[in-house]
Phi, psi and omega in degrees: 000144169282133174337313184315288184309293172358283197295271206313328164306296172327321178261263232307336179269312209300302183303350173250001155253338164303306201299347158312300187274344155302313190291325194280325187255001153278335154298325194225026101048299170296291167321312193291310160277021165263344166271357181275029082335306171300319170304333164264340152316293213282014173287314190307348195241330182299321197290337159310321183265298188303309199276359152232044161288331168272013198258014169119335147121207176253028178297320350121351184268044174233037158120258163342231147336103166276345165289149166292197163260153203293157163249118160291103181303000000 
């Protein structure tokens, strides 16, 4: 495949599944926000695993003190 066709396969499917999930959840409106509690629950731990990948990991979890150590100039 070529760049062009690529790029248009790619938006021709996000466009044919937005157009789904729009027609599934204008049908089903009700269902959907009934399950949106559960859904944010089952949010808390994905968010958890992603949003502390960068700080430095759990090194500092050794007991005493949870600050890290002071740096001196």
């Amino acid at each position: 495949m070529t760049g062009f066709s690529r790029n248009f396969a790619i938006m021709l499917a996000t466009a044919i599944v937005a157009a789904a999930l729009f027609w599934l959840l204008r049908d089903h409106w009700g269902h959907a926000l009934g399950a949106l509690p559960y859904l944010l629950f089952l949010a808390c731990p994905l968010m958890h695993l992603f949003m502390h990948h960068g700080h430095g990991g759990h090194q500092y979890h050794s007991g005493g003190d949870a600050s890290p150590p002071s740096r001196t100039p």
